[in-house]
C-alpha positions as CSV (number, residue, x, y, z in Angstrom):
1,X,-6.0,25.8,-17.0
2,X,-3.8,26.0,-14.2
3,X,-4.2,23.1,-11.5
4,X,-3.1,23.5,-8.0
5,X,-0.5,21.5,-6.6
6,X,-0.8,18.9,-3.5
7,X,0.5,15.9,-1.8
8,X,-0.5,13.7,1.1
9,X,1.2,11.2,2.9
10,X,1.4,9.2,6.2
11,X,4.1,10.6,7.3
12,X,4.8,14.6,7.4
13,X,8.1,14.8,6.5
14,X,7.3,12.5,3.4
15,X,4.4,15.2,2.7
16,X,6.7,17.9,2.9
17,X,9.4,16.4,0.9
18,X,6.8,15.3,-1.9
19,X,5.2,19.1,-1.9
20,X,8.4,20.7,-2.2
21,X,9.4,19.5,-5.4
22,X,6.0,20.6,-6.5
23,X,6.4,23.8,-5.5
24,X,9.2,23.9,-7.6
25,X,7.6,23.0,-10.7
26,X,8.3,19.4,-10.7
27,X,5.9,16.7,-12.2
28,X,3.5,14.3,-9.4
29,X,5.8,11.2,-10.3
30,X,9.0,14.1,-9.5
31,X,7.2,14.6,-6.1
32,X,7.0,11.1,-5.8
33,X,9.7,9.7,-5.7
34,X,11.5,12.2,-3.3
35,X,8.4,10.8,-1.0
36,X,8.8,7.3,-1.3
37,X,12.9,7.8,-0.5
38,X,11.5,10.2,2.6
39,X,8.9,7.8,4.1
40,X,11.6,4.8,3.7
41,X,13.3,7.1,6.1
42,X,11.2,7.7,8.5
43,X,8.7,4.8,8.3
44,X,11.5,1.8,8.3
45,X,9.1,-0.2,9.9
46,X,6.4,-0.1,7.2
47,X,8.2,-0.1,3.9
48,X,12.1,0.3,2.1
49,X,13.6,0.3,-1.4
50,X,13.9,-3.4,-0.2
51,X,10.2,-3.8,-1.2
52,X,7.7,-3.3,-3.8
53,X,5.4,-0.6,-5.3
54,X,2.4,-0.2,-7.5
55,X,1.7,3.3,-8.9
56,X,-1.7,4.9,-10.8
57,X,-0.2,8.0,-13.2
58,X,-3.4,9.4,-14.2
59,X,-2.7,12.4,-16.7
60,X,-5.5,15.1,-17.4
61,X,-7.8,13.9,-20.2
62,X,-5.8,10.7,-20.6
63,X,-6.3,7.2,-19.4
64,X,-4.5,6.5,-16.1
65,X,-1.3,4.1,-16.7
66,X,-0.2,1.0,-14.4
67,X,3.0,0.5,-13.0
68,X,3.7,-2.7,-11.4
69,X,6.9,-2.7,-9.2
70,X,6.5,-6.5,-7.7
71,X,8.9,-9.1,-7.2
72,X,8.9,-12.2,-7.9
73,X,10.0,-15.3,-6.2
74,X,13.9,-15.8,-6.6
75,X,14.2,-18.0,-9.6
76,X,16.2,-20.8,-8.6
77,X,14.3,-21.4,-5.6
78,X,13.8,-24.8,-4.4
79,X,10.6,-25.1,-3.4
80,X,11.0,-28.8,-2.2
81,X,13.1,-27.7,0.5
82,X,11.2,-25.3,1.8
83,X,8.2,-28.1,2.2
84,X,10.6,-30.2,4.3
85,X,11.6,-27.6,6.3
86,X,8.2,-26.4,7.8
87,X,4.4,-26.5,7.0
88,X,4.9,-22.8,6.7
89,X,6.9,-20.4,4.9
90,X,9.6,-18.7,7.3
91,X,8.8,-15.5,9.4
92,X,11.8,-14.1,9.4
93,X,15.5,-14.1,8.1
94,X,17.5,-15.1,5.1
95,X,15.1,-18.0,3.6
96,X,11.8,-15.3,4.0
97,X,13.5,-13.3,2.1
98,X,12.9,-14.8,-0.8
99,X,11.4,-12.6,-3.5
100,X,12.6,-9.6,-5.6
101,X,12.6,-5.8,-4.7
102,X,10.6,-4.0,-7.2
103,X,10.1,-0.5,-5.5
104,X,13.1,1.2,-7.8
105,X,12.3,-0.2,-10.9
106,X,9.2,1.2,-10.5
107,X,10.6,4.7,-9.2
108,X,12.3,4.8,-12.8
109,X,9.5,3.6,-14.8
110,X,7.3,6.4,-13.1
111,X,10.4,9.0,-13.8
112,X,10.2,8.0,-17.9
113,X,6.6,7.9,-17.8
114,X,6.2,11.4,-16.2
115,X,9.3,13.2,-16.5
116,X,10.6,16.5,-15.3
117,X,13.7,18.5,-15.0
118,X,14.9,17.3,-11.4
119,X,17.8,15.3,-11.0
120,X,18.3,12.1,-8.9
121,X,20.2,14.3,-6.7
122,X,17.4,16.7,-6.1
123,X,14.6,14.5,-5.5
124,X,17.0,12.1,-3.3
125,X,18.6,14.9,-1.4
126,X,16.4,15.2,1.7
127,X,15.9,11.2,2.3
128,X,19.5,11.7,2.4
129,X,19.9,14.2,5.1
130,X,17.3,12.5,6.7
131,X,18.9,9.1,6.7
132,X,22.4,10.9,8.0
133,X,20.8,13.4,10.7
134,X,18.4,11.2,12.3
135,X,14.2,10.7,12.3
136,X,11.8,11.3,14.9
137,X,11.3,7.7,16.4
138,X,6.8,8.2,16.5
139,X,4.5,5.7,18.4
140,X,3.9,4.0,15.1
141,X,7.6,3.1,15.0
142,X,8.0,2.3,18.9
143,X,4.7,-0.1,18.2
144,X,6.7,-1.8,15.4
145,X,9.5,-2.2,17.3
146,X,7.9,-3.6,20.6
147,X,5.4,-5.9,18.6
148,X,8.6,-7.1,16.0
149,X,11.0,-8.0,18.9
150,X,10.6,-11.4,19.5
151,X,10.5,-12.4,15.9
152,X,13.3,-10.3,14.5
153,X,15.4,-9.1,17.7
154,X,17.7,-12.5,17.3
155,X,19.1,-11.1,13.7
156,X,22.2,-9.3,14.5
157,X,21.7,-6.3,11.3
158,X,18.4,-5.6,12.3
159,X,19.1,-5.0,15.8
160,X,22.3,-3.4,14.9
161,X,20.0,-0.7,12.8
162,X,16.6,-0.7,14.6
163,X,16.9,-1.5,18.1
164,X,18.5,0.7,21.0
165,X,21.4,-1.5,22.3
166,X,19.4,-4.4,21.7
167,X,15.9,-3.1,23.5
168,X,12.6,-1.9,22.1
169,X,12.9,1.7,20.7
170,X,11.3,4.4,22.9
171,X,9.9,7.6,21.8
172,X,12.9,10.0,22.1
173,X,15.3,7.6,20.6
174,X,17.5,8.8,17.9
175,X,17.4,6.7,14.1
176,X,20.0,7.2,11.8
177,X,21.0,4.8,9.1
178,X,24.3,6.3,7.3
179,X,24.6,2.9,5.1
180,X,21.2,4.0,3.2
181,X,22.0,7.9,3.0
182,X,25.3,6.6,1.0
183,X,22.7,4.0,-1.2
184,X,20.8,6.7,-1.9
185,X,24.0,9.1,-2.9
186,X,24.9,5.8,-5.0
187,X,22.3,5.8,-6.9
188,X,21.9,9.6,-7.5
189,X,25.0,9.5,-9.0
190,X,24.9,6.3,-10.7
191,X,21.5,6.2,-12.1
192,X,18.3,3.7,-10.6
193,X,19.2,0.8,-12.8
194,X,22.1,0.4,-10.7
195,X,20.0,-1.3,-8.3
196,X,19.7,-3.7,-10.4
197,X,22.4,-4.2,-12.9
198,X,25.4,-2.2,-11.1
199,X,27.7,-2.5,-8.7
200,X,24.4,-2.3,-6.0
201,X,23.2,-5.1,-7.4
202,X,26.1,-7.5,-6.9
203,X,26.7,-5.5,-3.5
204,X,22.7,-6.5,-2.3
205,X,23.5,-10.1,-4.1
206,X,26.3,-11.3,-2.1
207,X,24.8,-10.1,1.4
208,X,21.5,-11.7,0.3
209,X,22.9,-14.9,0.0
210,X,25.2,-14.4,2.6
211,X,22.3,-14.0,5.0
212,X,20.6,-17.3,3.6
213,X,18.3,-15.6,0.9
214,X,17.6,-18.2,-2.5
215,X,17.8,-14.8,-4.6
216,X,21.0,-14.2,-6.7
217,X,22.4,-11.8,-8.9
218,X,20.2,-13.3,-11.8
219,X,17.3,-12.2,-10.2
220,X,18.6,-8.4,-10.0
221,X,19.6,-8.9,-13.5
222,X,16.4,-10.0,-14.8
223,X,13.8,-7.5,-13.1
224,X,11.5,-5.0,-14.9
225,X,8.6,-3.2,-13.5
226,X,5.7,-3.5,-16.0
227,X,3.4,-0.6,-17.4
228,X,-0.3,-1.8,-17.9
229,X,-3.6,-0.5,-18.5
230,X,-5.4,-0.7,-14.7
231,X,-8.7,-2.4,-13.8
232,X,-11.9,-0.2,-14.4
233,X,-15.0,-0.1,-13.8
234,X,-18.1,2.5,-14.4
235,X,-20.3,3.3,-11.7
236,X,-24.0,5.7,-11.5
237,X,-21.0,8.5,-10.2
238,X,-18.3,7.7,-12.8
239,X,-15.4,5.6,-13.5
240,X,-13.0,3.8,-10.7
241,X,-9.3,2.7,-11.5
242,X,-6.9,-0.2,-9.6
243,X,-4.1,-2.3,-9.8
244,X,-4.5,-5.5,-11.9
245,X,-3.0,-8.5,-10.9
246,X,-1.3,-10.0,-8.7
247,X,-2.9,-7.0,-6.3
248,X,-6.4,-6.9,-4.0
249,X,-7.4,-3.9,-6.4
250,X,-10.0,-6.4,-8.6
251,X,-11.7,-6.5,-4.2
252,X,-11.7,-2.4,-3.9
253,X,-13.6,-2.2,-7.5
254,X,-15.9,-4.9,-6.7
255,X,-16.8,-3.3,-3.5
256,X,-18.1,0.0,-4.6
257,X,-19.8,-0.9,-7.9
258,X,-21.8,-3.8,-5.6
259,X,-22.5,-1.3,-3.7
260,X,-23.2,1.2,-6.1
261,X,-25.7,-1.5,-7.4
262,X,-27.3,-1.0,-3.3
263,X,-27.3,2.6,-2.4
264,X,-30.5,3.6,-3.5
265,X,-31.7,1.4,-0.9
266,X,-29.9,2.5,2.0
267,X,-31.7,4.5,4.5
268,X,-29.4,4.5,7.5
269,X,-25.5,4.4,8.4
270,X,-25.9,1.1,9.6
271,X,-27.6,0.0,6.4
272,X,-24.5,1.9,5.1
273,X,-22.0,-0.2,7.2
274,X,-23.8,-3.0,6.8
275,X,-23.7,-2.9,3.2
276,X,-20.0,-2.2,2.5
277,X,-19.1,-4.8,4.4
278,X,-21.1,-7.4,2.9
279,X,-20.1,-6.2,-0.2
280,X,-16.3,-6.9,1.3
281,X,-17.1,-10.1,1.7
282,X,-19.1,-11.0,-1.7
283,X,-15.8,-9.1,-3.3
284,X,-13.2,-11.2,-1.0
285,X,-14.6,-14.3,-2.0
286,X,-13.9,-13.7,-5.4
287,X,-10.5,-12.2,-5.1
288,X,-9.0,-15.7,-2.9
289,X,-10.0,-17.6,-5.2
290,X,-9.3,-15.6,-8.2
291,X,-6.4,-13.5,-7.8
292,X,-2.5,-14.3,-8.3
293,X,0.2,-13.9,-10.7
294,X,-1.0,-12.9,-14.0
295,X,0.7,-15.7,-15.8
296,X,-1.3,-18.3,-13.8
297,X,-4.9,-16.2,-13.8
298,X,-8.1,-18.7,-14.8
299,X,-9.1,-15.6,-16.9
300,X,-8.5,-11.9,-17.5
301,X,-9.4,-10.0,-13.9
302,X,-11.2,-7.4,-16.0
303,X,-13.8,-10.3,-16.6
304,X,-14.8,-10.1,-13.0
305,X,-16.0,-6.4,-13.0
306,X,-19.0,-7.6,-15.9
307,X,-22.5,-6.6,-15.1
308,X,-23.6,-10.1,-14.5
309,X,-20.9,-10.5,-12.3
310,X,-21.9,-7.6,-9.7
311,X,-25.4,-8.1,-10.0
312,X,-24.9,-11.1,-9.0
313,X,-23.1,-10.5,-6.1
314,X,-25.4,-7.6,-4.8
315,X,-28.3,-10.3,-5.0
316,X,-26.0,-12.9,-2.4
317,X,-26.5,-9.1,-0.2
318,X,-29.6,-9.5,2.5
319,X,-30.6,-6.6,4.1
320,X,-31.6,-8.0,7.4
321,X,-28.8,-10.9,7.8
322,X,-24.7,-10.9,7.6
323,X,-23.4,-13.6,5.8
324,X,-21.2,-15.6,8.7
325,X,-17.6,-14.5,8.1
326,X,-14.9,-16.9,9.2
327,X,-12.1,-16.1,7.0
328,X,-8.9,-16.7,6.6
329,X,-7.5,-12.7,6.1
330,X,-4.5,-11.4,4.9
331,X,-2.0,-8.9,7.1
332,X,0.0,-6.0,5.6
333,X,2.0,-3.1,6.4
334,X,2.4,-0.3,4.1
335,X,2.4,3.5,3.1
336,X,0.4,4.9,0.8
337,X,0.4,8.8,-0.9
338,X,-1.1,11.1,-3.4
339,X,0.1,13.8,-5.2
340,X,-1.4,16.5,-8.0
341,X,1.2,18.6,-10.2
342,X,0.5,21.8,-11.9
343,X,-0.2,20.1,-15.3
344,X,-3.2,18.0,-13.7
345,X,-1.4,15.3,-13.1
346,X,-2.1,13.3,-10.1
347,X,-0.6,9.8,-8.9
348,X,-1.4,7.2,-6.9
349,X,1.3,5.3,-5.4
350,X,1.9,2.7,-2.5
351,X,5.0,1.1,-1.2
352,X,5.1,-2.1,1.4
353,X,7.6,-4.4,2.6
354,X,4.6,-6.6,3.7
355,X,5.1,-7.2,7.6
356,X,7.0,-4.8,10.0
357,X,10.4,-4.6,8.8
358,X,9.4,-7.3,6.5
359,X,11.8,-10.2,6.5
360,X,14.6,-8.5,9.0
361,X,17.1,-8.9,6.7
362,X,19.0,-5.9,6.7
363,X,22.1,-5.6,3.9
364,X,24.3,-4.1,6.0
365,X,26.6,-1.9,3.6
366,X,23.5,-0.7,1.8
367,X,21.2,-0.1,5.1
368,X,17.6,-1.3,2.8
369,X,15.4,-3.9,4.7
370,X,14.5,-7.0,2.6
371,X,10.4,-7.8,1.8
372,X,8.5,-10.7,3.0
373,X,6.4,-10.5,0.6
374,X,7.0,-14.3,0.2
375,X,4.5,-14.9,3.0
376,X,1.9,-14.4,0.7
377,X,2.4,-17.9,-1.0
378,X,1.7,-20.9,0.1
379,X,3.7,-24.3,0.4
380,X,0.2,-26.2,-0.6
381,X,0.8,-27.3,-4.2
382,X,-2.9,-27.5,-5.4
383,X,-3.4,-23.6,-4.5
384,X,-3.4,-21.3,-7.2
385,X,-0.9,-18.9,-5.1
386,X,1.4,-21.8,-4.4
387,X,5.2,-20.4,-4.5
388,X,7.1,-21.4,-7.8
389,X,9.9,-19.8,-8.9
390,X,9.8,-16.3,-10.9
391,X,6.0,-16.8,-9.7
392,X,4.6,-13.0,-8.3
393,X,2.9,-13.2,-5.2
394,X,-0.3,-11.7,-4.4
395,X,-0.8,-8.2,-3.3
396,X,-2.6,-6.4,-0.6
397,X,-1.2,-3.4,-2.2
398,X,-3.8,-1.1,-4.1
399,X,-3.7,2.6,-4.8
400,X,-6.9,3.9,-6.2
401,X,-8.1,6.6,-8.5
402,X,-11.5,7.8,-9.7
403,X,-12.9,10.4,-12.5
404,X,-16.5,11.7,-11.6
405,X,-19.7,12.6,-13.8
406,X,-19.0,16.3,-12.9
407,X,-15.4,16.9,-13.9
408,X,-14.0,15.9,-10.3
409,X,-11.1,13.2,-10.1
410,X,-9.5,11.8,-6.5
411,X,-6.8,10.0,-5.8
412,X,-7.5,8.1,-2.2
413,X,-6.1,5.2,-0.9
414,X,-4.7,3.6,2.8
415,X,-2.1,1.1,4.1
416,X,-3.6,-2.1,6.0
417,X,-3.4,-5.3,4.4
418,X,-7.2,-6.9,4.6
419,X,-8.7,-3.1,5.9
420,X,-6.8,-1.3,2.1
421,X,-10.5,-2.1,0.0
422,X,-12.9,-1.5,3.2
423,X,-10.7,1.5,4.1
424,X,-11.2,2.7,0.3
425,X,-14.9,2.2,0.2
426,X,-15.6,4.0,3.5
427,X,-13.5,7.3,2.6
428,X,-15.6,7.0,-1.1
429,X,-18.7,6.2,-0.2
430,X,-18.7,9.0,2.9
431,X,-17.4,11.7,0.6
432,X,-19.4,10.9,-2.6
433,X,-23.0,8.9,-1.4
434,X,-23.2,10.9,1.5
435,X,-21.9,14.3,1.1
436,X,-19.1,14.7,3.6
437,X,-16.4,16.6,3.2
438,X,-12.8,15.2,2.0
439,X,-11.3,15.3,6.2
440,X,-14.3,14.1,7.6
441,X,-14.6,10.8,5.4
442,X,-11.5,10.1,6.1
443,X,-11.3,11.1,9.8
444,X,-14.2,9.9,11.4
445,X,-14.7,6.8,12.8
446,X,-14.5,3.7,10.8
447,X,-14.5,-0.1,11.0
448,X,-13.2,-3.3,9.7
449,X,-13.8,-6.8,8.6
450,X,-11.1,-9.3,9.0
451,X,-7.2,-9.2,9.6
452,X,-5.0,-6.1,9.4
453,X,-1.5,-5.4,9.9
454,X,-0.8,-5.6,13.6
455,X,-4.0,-8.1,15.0
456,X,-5.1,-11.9,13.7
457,X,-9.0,-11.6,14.5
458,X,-11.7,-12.2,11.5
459,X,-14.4,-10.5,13.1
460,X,-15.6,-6.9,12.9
461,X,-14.0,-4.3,14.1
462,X,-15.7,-0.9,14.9
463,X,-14.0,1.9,16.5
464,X,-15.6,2.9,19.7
465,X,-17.8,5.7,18.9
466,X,-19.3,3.7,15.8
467,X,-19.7,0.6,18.8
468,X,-21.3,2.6,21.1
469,X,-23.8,3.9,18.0
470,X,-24.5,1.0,16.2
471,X,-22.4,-2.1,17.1
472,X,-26.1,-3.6,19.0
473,X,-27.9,-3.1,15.6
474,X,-24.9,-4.5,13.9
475,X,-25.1,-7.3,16.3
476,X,-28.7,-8.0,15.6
477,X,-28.0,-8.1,11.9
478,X,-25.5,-11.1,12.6
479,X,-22.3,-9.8,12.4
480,X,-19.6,-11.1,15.1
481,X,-18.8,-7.3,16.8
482,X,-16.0,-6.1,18.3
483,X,-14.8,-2.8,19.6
484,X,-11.3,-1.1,19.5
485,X,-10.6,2.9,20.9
486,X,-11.5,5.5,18.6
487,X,-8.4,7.0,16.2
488,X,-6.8,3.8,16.3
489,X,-4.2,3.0,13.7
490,X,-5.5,-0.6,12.8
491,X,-7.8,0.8,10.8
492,X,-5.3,2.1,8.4
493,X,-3.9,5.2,7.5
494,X,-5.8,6.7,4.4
495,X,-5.6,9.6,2.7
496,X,-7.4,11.4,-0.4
497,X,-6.6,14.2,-2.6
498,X,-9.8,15.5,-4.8
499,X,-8.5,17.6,-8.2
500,X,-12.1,19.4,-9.4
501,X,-13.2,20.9,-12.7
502,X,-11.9,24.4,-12.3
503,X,-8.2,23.0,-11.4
504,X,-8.6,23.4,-7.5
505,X,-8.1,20.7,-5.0
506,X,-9.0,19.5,-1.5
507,X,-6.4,17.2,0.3
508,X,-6.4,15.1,3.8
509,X,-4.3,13.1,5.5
510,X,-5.4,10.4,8.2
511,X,-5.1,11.6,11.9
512,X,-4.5,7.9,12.8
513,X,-1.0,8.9,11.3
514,X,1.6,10.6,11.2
515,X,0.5,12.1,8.2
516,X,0.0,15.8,6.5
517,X,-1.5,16.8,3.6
518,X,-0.5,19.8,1.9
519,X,-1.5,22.6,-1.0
520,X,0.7,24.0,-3.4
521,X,2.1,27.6,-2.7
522,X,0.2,31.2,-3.4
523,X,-2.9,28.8,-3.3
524,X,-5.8,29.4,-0.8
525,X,-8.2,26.7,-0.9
């Protein structure tokens, strides 16, 4: 059979960059890759090599494989010191930044795992020329950079590299970073393990501890990403994959087979938004108390998706009353994209830094922004995501993927911390319970419970046409209603690509981006 070809992603270049290498015959983890160095580009704010990544591989008539690209906490850290420093783990600079970079391990574990005939060179090539000409600075970035300033203006790298003379970015600023054009040229030429094991390695070392960072050269040394078999579960429409620990993808799973569990009940969108988002909430409160690094789990994740377990959960669900939600949520920036090769191939893939610009630590001869990941532990020693050393923190991060009854399979997934699981059921549960088509699940207005990147409130969040439909109802029903404008980019950027039986595919990007989706060439779907 031959499959069409197509990639989505937040940002357009990214999309363009990722479709081009399918055009020319390369494999989805090929198209990938030249993405995730584009979108480090021109996304600074929301994600860099100086992260982590999770990736879904998801081969025709095979069983998706796991990649998990997470650092861990450096492992001489001294955790004591951090306790008599502060309540609270830093916000910024050297000592936040205090966990591995797993992005590029990952990048080569997806390169093995799917591999093509494109070199480094190839795939790197136009983050490169990106990086050395300049990005478009979009009203994502400028939001970044007016909402980051007061926490991240005072290091001198990062306002060398991402403010304008020391002020806010504006719109028709200019964004090069020459430093990360030659780090990508250094590893085209020297291989991806370089980043950790190389001359990059002791290069990102010294400035890291230069700039106050507990991580060392043993902690380059030591890093693998991990290839596991992902979190399933089977629903009345077919099978749904996610990330396994230390990731939110056990919350997405939960979400939609509780409310698979509902449906046939629901006789109205608000019964419909009323329903996924008490399902969020059964879900959430199994995944904070449940979910960390899988070394220190209570008990397999897997366990959790039993059908006692769900049932369960759906029968906590009323109808008529919200269950009160004050809730300590978790923030997160990040990019997520999906791609289909002409072998049927299709991947699921997200990259994150955590917060905007994560810790500000920028290496200044390599140009890569350091995580801050980190802030996802806690200094409390009888939690079960208390920081320890070589400990993994937990994840907002989880790309999705789902094989249907009928022969269809989607990739689908969305950047926003607390919103990534509610963001994923909406876009489902439009496209498949409700018939929608692929654009329109994603487009039209959505909502959200809790915290996402950008905003601190626990209540819930309906975009203004949904408000001005149902937020009285919704009211009514008990839940603590907000309203924010329509298209607004706190409710995530998502995006979906659908692969059906006869090899042909339906893609969308999120208009609350600055995304595209995109269809292979000599294709007219």
């Amino acid at each position: 059979m031959a499959f069409q070809t197509s990639f989505t992603a937040p940002h357009y270049k990214a999309a363009q960059a990722g479709q081009a290498i399918l055009d020319a015959g390369g494999t989805a983890s090929e198209a990938m890759v030249a993405a995730a160095a584009m979108v480090t580009v021109q996304y600074p704010h929301m994600n860099s090599i100086g992260g982590d990544g999770f990736w879904l591989i998801c081969k025709a008539g095979e069983k998706p494989i796991a990649i998990d690209a997470c650092g861990a906490a450096a492992l001489n850290i001294d955790v004591e010191s951090y306790r008599q420093q502060a309540d609270e783990l830093p916000e910024s600079g050297g000592n936040a930044a205090l966990t591995m970079a797993g992005t590029i391990a990952g990048w080569q574990q997806a390169l093995t795992l799917n591999a093509g005939n494109h070199t480094l060179n190839s795939l790197l090539k136009p983050a490169i020329d990106a990086a050395e000409q300049g990005i478009e600075i979009t009203q994502s970035l400028v939001d970044a950079s007016d909402k980051t300033f007061s926490r991240l203006s005072h290091l001198s790298a990062f306002s060398e590299r991402f403010l304008n003379q020391g002020e806010v970015l504006k719109v028709d600023d200019k964004l090069t970073n020459q430093p990360l054009a030659d780090t990508f040229k250094h590893l085209a030429k020297a291989g991806l393990d370089d980043f950790y094991r190389g001359e990059l390695a002791q290069q990102m070392a010294d400035e890291l501890i230069e700039a106050g960072s507990p991580l060392t050269l043993e902690d380059f040394h030591q890093y693998q990403a991990t290839v596991s078999t992902p979190l399933t579960v089977d629903i009345s429409k077919g099978s749904l994959y996610n990330l396994d620990a230390p990731t939110q993808g056990l919350a997405s799973l939960l979400i939609l087979a509780i409310y698979d569990h509902l449906v046939d009940q629901v006789t109205s969108e608000v019964e419909h938004i009323h329903l996924l988002v008490e399902a969020s909430k059964q879900a959430f409160i199994i995944r904070d108390q449940q979910i960390t690094d899988p070394a220190y789990l209570q008990k397999p994740l897997q366990e959790w998706l039993s059908d006692d377990v769900i049932t369960q959960c759906a029968a906590n669900i009323s109808f008529q009353k919200a269950l009160p939600w004050p809730h300590l949520a978790k923030p997160g920036d990040t990019v997520w994209m999906g791609a289909t090769d002409q072998y049927g191939t299709m991947v699921s893939f997200i990259q994150s830094i955590y917060w905007e610009f994560g810790s500000g630590v920028v290496l200044p001869t390599s140009g890569i922004t350091w995580n801050i990941r980190g802030k996802s532990f806690t200094l409390d020693a009888n939690h079960h995501n208390v920081l320890a050393a070589g400990k993994k923190p937990f994840h907002t991060l989880n790309p999705a993927y789902a094989e249907f009854n009928d022969g269809r399979r989607l990739v689908y997934g969305s950047m926003g911390g607390e919103g990534q699981p509610q963001t994923q059921a909406c876009l489902f549960s439009r496209y498949i319970y409700q018939g929608m088509n692929l654009s329109d699940a994603v487009a039209s207005p959505r909502w959200l419970l809790g915290r996402t990147w950008g905003d601190s409130t626990n209540n819930l969040r309906l975009e203004n046409q949904l408000y001005q439909q149902y937020g009285a109802t919704l009211q009514a029903l008990g839940h603590d209603i907000t309203t924010v404008t329509d298209n607004n980019e706190l409710m995530g950027h998502a995006g979906a690509i659908m692969l059906d039986q006869y090899g042909k595919v339906v893609a969308t990007s999120d208009p609350r981006s600055d995304g595209q989706s995109l269809l292979g060439e000599n294709n007219d779907n």
